[in-house]
C-alpha positions in Angstrom: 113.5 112.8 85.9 110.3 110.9 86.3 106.8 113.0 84.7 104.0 112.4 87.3 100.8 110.6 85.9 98.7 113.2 86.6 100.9 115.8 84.1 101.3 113.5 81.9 97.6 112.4 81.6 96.8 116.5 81.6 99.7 116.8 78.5 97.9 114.1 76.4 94.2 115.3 76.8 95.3 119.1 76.4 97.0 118.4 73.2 94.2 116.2 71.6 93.2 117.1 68.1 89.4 117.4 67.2 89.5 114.8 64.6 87.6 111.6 63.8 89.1 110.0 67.3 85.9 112.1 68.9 83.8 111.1 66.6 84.8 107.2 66.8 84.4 107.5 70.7 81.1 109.3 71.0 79.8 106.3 68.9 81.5 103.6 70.7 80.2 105.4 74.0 77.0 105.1 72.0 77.0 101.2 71.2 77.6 100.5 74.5 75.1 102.2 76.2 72.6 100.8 74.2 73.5 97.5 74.4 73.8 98.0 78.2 70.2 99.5 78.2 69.0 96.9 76.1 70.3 93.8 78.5 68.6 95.2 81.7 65.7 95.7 79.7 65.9 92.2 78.5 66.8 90.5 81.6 63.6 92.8 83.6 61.2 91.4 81.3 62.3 87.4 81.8 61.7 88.5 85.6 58.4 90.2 84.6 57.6 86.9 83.5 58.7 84.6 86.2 56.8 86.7 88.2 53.2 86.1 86.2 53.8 82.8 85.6 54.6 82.4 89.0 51.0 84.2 90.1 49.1 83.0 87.7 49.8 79.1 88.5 50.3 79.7 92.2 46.3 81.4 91.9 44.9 77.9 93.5 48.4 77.4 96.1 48.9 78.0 99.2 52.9 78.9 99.9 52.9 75.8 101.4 51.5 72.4 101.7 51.8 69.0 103.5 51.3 66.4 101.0 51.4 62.5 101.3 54.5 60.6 100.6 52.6 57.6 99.3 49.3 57.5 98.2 46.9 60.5 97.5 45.4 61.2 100.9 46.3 62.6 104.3 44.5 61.8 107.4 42.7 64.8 109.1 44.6 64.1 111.9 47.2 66.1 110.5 45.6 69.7 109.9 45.3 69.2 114.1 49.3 68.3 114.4 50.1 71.6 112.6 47.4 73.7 114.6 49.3 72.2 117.8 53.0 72.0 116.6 52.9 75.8 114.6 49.8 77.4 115.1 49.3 80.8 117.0 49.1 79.0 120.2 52.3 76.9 119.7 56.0 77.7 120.7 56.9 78.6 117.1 53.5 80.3 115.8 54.7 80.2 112.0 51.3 79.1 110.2 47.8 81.0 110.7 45.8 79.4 108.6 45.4 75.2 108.1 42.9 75.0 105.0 42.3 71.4 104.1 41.8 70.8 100.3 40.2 67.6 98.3 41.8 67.1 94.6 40.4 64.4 92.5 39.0 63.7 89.0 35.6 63.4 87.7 33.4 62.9 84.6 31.5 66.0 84.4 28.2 66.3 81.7 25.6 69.0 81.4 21.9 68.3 79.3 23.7 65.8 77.8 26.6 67.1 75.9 29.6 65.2 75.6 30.9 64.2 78.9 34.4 66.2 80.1 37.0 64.6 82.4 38.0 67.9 85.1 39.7 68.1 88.1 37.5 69.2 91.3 39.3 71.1 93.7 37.4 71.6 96.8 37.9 73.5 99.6 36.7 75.4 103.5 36.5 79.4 103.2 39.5 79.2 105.1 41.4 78.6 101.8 40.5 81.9 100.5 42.5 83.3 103.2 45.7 81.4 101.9 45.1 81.8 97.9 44.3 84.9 95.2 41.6 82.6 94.4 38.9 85.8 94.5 41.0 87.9 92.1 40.2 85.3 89.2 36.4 84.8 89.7 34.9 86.7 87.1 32.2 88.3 89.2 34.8 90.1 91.4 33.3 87.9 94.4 33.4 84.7 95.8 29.5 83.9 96.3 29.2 79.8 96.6 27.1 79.1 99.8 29.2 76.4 101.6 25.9 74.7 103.1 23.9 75.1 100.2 22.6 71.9 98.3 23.0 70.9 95.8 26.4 72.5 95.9 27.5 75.4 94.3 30.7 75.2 92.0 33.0 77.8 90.3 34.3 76.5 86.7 37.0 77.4 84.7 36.0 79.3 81.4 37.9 76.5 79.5 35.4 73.8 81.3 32.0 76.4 80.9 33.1 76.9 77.0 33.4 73.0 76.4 30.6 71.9 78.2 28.5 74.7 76.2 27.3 76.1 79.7 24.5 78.8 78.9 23.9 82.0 81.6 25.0 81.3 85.2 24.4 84.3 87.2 20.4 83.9 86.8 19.2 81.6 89.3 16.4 80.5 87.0 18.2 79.4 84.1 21.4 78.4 86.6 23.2 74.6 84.8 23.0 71.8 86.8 26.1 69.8 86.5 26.2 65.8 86.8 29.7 64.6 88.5 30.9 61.2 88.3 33.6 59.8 90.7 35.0 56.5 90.8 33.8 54.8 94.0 36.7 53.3 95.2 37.2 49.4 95.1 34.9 48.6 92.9 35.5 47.9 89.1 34.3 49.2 86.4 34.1 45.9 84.8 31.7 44.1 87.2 30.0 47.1 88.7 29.2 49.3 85.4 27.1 51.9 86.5 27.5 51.2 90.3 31.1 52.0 89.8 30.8 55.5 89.9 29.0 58.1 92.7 27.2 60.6 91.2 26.0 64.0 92.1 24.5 67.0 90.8 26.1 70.9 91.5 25.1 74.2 90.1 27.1 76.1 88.3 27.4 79.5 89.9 30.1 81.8 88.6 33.6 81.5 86.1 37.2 81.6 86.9 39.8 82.6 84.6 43.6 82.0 85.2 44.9 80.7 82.1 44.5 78.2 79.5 45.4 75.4 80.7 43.9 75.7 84.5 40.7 77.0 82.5 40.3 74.2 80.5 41.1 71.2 83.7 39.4 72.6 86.8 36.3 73.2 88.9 36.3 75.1 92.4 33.6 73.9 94.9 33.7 73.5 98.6 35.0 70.6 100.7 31.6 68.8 101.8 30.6 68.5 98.0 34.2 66.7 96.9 34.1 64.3 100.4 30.6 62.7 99.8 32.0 62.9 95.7 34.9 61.2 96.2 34.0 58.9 99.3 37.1 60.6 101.7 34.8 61.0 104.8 38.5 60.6 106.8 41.2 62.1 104.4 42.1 64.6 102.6 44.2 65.2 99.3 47.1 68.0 101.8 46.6 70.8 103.5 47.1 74.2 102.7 49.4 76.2 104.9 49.2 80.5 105.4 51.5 81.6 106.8 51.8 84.0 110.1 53.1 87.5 109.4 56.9 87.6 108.1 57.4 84.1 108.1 59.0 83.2 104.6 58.1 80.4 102.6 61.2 79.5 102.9 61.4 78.9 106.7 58.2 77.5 107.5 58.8 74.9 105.1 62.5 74.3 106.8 61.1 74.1 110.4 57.9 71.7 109.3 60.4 69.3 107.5 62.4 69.5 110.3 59.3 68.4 112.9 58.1 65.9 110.3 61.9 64.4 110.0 62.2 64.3 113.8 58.8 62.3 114.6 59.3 60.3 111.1 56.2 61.1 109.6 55.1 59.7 106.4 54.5 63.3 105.0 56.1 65.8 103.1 56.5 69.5 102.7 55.8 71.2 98.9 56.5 75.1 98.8 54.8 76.9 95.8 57.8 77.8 94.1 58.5 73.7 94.2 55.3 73.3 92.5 56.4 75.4 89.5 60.0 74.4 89.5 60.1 73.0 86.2 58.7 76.6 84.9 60.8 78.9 87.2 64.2 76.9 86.1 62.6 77.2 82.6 62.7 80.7 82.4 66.1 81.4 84.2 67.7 79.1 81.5 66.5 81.2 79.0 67.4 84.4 80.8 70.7 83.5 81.4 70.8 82.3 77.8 69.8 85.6 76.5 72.5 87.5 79.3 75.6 85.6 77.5 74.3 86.2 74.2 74.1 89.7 74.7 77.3 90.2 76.3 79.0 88.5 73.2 77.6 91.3 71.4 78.6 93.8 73.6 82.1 92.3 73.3 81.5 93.1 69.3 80.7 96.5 70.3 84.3 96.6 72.7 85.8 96.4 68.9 84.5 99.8 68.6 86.6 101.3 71.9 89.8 99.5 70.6 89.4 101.3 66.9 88.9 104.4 68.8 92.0 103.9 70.8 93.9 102.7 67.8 92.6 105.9 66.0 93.8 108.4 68.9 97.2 106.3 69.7 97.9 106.8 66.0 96.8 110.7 66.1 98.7 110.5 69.8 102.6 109.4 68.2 104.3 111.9 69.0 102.9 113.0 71.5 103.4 109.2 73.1 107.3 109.7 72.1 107.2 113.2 73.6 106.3 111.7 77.0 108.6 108.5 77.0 111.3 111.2 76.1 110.0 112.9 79.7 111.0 109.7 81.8 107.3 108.1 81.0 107.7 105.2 80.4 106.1 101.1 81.1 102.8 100.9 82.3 102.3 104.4 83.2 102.5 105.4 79.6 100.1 102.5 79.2 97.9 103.9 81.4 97.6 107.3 79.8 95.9 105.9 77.3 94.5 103.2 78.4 91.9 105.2 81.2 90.3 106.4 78.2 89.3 102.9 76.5 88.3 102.4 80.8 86.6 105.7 80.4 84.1 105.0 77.6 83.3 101.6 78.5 82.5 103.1 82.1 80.2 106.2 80.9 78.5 104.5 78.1 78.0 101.6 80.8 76.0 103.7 83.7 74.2 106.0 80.8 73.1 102.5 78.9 72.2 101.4 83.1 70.3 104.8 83.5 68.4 104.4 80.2 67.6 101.0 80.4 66.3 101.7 84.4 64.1 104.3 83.3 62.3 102.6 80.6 61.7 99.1 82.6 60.3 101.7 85.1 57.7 103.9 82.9 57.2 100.1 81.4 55.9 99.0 85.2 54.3 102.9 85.6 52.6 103.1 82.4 52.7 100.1 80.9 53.8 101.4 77.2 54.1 98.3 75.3 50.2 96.5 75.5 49.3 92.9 75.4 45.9 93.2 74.0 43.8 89.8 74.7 45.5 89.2 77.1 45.1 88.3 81.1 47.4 90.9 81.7 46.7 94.7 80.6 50.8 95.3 79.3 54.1 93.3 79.1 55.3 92.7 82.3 58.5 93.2 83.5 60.3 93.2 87.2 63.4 95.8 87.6 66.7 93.3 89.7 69.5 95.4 91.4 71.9 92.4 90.8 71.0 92.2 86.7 71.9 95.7 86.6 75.0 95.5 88.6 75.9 92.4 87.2 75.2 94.1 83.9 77.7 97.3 84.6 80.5 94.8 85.6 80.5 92.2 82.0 80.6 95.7 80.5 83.6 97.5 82.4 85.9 94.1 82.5 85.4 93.2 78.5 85.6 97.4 78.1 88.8 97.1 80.5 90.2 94.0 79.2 89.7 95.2 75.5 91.6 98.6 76.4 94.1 97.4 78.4 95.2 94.4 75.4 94.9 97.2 72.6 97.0 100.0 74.1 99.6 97.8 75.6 100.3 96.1 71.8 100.2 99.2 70.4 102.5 101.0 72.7 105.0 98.9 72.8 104.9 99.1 68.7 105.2 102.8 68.4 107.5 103.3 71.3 
C-alpha cells in the first residue's frame, strides 16, 4: 500500500513540533523578502536614472534627426524631401514637424572679460514644437523675438556665470554679447582679424539643464547662426517630430529605408542613439548590481536549507514513519521539499509587494530628497520584467537550494 501525497504531506505538517524549525523559517522567509524588496528597489532607481539622464540630455533633441554622412552640413533641400516623402500630406504621414537646426562654435566675449569658446545652437520656433526646450528656460517662457535685431539669445547658466553676465531680464541693463565665427576658407594666419565674422546678440534669458550643457551652449534663432556662420544654403540636420503614435523607432526605420532606396548621402540619428554611450552605461551597472544581489540572495538560500536541515532532523521519525507507509523516492522528497519551495515563494512575492510599494510612494511622494539638485527627489521608474525577473532568480536558487538539501538528507536518514 502506497500513502497518497496529499496524506502524507497533511501527516508531516500536523505532527510538527513548535521548536526553533519556526523560528529558523520565519527568519529565512525574512532574509529573503528583504533582499527581494531591496533588488526591485535597486534596479527601479537605475531606471529612475536612465530616465533623467535620458531627459535631461535629450532637452535640445528632437526623437529624430537627419544628419550628414560627411561633412557638417545638409542642404535645405532636404527639410523639403521629408515634408514631401513623410509629411501629413504624404502616403506615410509619420513626421509633423521638420525644424531645421544650425550647430557651430564661436568665441563669445562680453565688456571684455576673457573670451569663452560655446557652442550656438540655433533654431525656427518650429523646434520648440519637437524639444522640452521651454521647461529649462528659467523664466518659465520662451521670449526671444525671432526678427528682432540684434538677435536675442538664451545662455546656459554655466556660459552667463563664466562670462560674469550681470541682470538680463531688464532691457536697460540687457549684455550685449560679441560672437566670433570662423569665416570659412580663410586662415587665420594671413587673414588675422578678417578671419573671423563677428556679431553682436543680447542676452535675454538662462537655461539650465545640467552642468555640462550649461557650461557649452547658447540658444538663439536660425537667421542669427546663418549670417554667423556664413550657411546661407545649409544647415547642420534637421529635427524631426513626429506625427501622433509613430515611435521613434519606426520613423527612423522607414526614413532609413527611403534614404537607402534613393542612396542618399544622409543618415538617420534617433535620440536614444545620441546617448547610447550613457544608456549602455547605466544598464551595465544595473545588471552589475542585479547579479551581485542575487549572489547574496543565494547567501540568504543558506538560511532555507538550515531550516530544512533543522526540521528534517526534528522530522526523523516521522520521515521513517512515512517510508514505513509505502512513501518512499521522490515523493518523500517532496514532502519536505514544498516547504524549502514554500518559503522561498512567500518571502519572494512579500519582498515583491514591499519593494513595489516603496518605489511607488518614492514616485508619489518623493521620500528620499536631492536637495541642490535639478530634480526635487531621487528618481526612480517601477519595470514589470525587473520584478518578475526578480521573483524567478529567487524561486529557482530557493527551489534548487531545497530540492539539493532534502534530497542528501533524505537519502541519509532513510
Amino acid at each position: 500500500m502506497k500513502l497518497p501525497l496529499r496524506l502524507a504531506w497533511r501527516y508531516a505538517w500536523a505532527s510538527r513540533s513548535k521548536s526553533l524549525t519556526h523560528l529558523i523559517s520565519g527568519i529565512s522567509m525574512f532574509v529573503i523578502a528583504a533582499v527581494t524588496a531591496a533588488m526591485i528597489a535597486i534596479l527601479s532607481a537605475f531606471n529612475g536614472i536612465e530616465e533623467v539622464v535620458s531627459d535631461l540630455f535629450g532637452t535640445l533633441d528632437a526623437p529624430v534627426a537627419i544628419v550628414p554622412i560627411t561633412g557638417t552640413d545638409l542642404p535645405n533641400e532636404v527639410g523639403a524631401w521629408v515634408e514631401q516623402s513623410f509629411g501629413a500630406q504624404s502616403k506615410t504621414p509619420l513626421i509633423e514637424f521638420v525644424a531645421p537646426v544650425i550647430e557651430g562654435e564661436a568665441i563669445v566675449s562680453w565688456a571684455g572679460n576673457q573670451p569663452h569658446v560655446c557652442a550656438v545652437l540655433a533654431f525656427d520656433s518650429l523646434f520648440l514644437n519637437i524639444a522640452p526646450i521651454t521647461s529649462a528656460v528659467r523664466s518659465g517662457t520662451w521670449n526671444p523675438a525671432w526678427s528682432q535685431s540684434p538677435a536675442c539669445l538664451v545662455v546656459g547658466l554655466g556660459v552667463k556665470n563664466i562670462l560674469g553676465l550681470n541682470s538680463i531680464h531688464d532691457e536697460s541693463q540687457r549684455a550685449s554679447l560679441l560672437l566670433r565665427a570662423p569665416i570659412p576658407g580663410k586662415k587665420l594666419a594671413r587673414h588675422k582679424e578678417k578671419a573671423f565674422q563677428a556679431e553682436r546678440a543680447f542676452v535675454c534669458d538662462v537655461f539650465s539643464i545640467n552642468a555640462e550643457i550649461d557650461r557649452k551652449y547658447i540658444l538663439g534663432p536660425i537667421d542669427f547662426a546663418r549670417t554667423l556662420f556664413s550657411k546661407d544654403s545649409t544647415v547642420s540636420r534637421y529635427e524631426l517630430g513626429l506625427a501622433t503614435g509613430v515611435s521613434e523607432d519606426e520613423a527612423a526605420h522607414a526614413i532609413r529605408t527611403r534614404i537607402a532606396a534613393e542612396n542618399l548621402d544622409w543618415q538617420v540619428r534617433t535620440r536614444s542613439e545620441k546617448n547610447k554611450l550613457i544608456t549602455q552605461t547605466n544598464r551595465a551597472e544595473k545588471w552589475a548590481t542585479f547579479v551581485i544581489l542575487s549572489f547574496i540572495l543565494v547567501v540568504a538560500a543558506f538560511n532555507v536549507m538550515a531550516s530544512l536541515t533543522m526540521m528534517l532532523l526534528d522530522k526523523r521519525q516521522d520521515m521513517e514513519v512515512l517510508n514505513a507507509l509505502g512513501l518512499t523516492g521522490w515523493k518523500l522528497e517532496q514532502v519536505f521539499a514544498l516547504q524549502g519551495v514554500l518559503i522561498n515563494t512567500v518571502g519572494g512575492v512579500v519582498g515583491a509587494v514591499v519593494g513595489t510599494l516603496l518605489v511607488l510612494g518614492q514616485q508619489t511622494f518623493g521620500w528620499v530628497k536631492l536637495q541642490g539638485s535639478v530634480i526635487p527627489s531621487y528618481p526612480v521608474a517601477l519595470e514589470m520584467f525587473d520584478v518578475v525577473g526578480t521573483l524567478t532568480v529567487v524561486v529557482i536558487i530557493g527551489g534548487i537550494g531545497s530540492g539539493w538539501m532534502v534530497r542528501n538528507l533524505v537519502h541519509r536518514f532513510v
